[in-house]
C-alpha positions as CSV (number, residue, x, y, z in Angstrom):
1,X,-12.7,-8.5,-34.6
2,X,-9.5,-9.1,-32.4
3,X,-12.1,-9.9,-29.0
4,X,-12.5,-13.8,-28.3
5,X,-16.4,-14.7,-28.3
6,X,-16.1,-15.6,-24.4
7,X,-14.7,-11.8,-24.1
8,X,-17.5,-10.6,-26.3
9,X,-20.4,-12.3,-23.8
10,X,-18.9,-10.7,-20.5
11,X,-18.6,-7.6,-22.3
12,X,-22.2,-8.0,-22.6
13,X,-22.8,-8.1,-19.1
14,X,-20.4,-5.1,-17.8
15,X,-21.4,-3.0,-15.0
16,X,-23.6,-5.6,-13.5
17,X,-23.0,-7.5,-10.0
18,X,-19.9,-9.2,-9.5
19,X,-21.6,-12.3,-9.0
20,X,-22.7,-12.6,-12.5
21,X,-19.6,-11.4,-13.7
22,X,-17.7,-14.5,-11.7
23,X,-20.6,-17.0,-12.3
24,X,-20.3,-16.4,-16.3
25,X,-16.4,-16.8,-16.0
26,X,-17.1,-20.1,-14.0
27,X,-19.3,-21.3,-16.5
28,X,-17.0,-20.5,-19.2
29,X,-14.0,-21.9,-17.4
30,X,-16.2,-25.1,-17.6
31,X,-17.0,-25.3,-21.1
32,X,-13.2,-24.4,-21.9
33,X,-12.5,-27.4,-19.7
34,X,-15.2,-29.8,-21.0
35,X,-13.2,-29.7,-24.3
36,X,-9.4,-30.8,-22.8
37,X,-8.4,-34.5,-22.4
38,X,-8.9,-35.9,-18.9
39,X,-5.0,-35.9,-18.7
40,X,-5.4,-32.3,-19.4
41,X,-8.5,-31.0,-17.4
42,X,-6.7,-32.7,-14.4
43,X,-3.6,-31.1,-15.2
44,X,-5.7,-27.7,-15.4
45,X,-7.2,-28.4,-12.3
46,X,-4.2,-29.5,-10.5
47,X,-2.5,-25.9,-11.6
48,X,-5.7,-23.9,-10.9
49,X,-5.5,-25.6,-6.8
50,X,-1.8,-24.4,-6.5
51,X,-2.7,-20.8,-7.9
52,X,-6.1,-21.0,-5.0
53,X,-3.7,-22.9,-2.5
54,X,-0.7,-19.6,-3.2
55,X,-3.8,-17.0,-3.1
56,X,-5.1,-18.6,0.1
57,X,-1.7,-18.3,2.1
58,X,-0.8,-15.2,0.9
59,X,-4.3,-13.5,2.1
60,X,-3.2,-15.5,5.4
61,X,-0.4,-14.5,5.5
62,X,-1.7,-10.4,5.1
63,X,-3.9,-11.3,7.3
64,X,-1.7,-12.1,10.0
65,X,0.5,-9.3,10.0
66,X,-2.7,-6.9,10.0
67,X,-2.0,-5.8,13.3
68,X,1.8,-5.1,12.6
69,X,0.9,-2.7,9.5
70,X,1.1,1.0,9.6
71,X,0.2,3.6,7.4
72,X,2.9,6.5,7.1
73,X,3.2,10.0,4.7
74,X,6.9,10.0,3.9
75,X,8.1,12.8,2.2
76,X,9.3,11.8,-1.9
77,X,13.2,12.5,-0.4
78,X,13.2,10.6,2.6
79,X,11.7,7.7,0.8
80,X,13.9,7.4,-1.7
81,X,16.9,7.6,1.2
82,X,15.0,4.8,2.6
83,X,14.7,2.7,-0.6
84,X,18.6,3.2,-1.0
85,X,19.6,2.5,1.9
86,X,17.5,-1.0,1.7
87,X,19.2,-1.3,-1.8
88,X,22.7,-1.3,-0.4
89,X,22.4,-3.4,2.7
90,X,20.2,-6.1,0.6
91,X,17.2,-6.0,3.1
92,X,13.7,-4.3,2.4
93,X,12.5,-0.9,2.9
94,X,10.1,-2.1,6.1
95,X,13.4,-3.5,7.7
96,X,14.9,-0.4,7.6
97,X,12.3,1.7,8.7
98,X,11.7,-0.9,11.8
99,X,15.6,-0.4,12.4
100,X,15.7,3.1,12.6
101,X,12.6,4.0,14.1
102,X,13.8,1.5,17.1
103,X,17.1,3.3,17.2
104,X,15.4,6.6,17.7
105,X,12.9,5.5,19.8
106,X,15.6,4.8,22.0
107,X,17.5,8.3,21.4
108,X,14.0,10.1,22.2
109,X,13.7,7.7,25.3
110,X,17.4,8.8,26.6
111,X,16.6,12.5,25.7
112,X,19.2,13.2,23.1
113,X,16.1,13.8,20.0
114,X,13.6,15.8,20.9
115,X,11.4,18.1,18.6
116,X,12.3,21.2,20.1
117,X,11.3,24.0,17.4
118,X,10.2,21.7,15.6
119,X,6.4,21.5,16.4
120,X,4.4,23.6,15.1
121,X,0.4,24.6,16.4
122,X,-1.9,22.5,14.2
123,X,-5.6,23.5,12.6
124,X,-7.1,20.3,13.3
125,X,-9.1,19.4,15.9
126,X,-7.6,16.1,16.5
127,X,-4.2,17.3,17.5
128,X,-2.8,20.1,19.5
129,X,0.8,20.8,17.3
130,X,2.4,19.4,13.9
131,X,5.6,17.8,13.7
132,X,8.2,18.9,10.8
133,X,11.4,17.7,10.5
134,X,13.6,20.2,8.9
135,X,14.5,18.3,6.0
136,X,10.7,17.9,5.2
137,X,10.6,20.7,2.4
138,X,7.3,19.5,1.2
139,X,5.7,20.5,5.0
140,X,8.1,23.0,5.8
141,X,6.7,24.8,2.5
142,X,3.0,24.2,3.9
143,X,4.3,25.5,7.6
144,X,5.8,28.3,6.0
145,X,2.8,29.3,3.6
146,X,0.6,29.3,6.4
147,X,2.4,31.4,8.4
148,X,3.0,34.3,5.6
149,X,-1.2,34.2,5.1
150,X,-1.8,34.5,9.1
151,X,0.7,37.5,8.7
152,X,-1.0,39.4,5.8
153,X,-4.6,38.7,7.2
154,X,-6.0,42.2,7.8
155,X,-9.1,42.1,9.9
């Protein structure tokens, strides 16, 4: 039997509430701790304080920049372009993205982008056109596929 007998009693209880799951592992964590030293169940309770200290920053910390977070679909090419990019100038791929979407921002702004050609009429009722760069097989090929079934439609 390779299972510990603590593993053994919360396998017991799988699939029910999370709160039994976490008050079992409390009360296991206890009886773990009941054997130790003093010298040692401080010293596990001085480490286990830190890890709750780290874990309560970091959700601050996530927490914070909530408002600052965007979700994106980025084709598998431009993404990797983007994680090389971050590679070579030692930065993250979030800096870059921030940098170059503020650099063509400004283009756009100054009129030398634009997405003439580029937008196509879009099926859902949300938006009015789709944008697809080009470069963006993995749309293009949607654009593309769509277009060739409107054409062969016989009515």
């Amino acid at each position: 039997m390779s299972k510990r007998k603590g593993e053994e009693i919360l396998s017991a209880f799988d699939g029910y509430d999370e709160g039994i799951r976490l008050l079992l592992e409390e009360t296991q964590r206890r009886a773990e701790e009941s054997r130790l030293s003093p010298v040692e169940r401080m010293k596990v309770t001085e480490l286990r304080h830190k890890a709750e200290e780290r874990k309560r920053k970091a959700k601050e910390k996530w927490e914070k920049a909530k408002g600052m977070r965007v979700s994106v679909y980025l084709p598998k090419s431009l993404q990797q372009e983007i994680e090389e990019i971050a590679q070579t100038e030692g930065t993250s791929e979030s800096q870059v993205m921030t940098y170059l979407l503020f650099e063509a921002v400004e283009k756009y702004k100054r009129k030398e982008i634009g997405f003439w050609g580029y937008k196509h009429p879009s099926e859902s009722p949300r938006y009015d056109f789709i944008l697809v760069h080009p470069k963006d097989t993995e749309r293009t090929g949607k654009i593309e596929s769509r277009k060739s079934q409107k054409n062969n439609w016989s009515g």
